[in-house]
N, C-alpha and C positions, 0 to 999 in steps of 0.2 A: 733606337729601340724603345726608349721610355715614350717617346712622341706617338708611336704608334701603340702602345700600351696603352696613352690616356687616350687616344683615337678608338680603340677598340671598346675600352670601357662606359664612354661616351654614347657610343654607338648600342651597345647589349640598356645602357640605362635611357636612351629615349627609344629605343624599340619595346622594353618592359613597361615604361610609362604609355606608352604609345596603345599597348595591348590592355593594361591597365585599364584604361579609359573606355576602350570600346566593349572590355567588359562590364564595365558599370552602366552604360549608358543604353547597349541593348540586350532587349530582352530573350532575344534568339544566339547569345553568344553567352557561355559559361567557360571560364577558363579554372579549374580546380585551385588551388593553395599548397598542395604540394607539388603537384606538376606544373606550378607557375615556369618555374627557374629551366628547367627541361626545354620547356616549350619558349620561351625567351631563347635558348640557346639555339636549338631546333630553326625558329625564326630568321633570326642573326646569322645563324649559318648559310641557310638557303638565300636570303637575300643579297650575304657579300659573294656569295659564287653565281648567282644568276643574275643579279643588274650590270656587270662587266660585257657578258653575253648579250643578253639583249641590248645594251647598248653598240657593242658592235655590232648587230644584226640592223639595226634600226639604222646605222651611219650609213651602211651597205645598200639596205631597202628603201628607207623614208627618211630623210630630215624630219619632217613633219611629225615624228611618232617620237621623236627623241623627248618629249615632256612627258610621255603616257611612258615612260621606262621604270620609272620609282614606282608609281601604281601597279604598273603588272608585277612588278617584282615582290612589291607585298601581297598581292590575290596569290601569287603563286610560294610565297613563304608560308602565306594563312594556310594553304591546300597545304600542302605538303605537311606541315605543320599537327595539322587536324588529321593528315594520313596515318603518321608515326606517332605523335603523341596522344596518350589517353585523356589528359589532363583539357585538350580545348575542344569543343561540342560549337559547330554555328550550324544552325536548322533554316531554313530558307534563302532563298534567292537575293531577297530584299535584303537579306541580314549578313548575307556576305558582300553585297557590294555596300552596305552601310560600314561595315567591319574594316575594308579594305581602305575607304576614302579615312574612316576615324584614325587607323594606324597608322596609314600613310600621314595625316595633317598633324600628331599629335608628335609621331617619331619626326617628322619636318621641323618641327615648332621647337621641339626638345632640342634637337641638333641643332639648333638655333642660337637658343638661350642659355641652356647648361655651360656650353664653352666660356660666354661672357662672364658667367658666374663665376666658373673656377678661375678664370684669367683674372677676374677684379680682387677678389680672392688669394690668388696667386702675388699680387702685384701687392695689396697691402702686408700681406705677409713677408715681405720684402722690403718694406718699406718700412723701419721702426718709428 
């Protein structure tokens, strides 16, 4: 249970970073300050119920589309996301598939790194 606790926390803090990012970076994406947290959750939600899916769908259909799974899953977090939440605005074509590669590389990169972190972290704390 704790395993999957610091897995899920993990997961809501390089998806927020992740979102973070591509709203600094474009100018077609506005994500509010209060509706940060909402829309971080919003995201997080639809991604862990929909990449399960389309990865079984894609095992099913196409080997070859099992790598396009994480990116459809965040176009379709962002959408849905932008559906229900007031707090995220992306205005253009360009800006949603600039929005989707930055989520997708930054929540990648986070789920990456962060774990290393807390585990070195972890390990010295352990270690007097």
């Amino acid at each position: 249970m704790i395993r999957w606790l610091i897995s899920a926390l993990l997961y809501l803090a390089a998806n927020a970073l992740g979102l973070w990012i591509a709203d600094l970076v474009l100018d077609g994406m506005s994500l509010s300050g209060s509706a940060f947290i909402m829309a971080v959750l919003i995201f997080t939600a639809v991604e862990v119920l929909v990449s399960p899916l389309l990865t079984q769908m894609t095992l099913k259909g196409g080997g070859a589309l099992r790598g396009s799974v994480a990116l459809v899953a965040t176009f379709i977090g962002l959408f849905v996301t932008y559906l229900v939440s007031d707090g995220l605005t992306i205005d253009g074509f360009t800006t949603w598939i600039a929005a989707t590669v930055i989520v997708w590389l930054a929540a990648l990169l986070a789920g990456l790194i962060l774990p290393l972190i807390f585990v070195k972290k972890a390990v010295e704390n352990n270690n007097p």
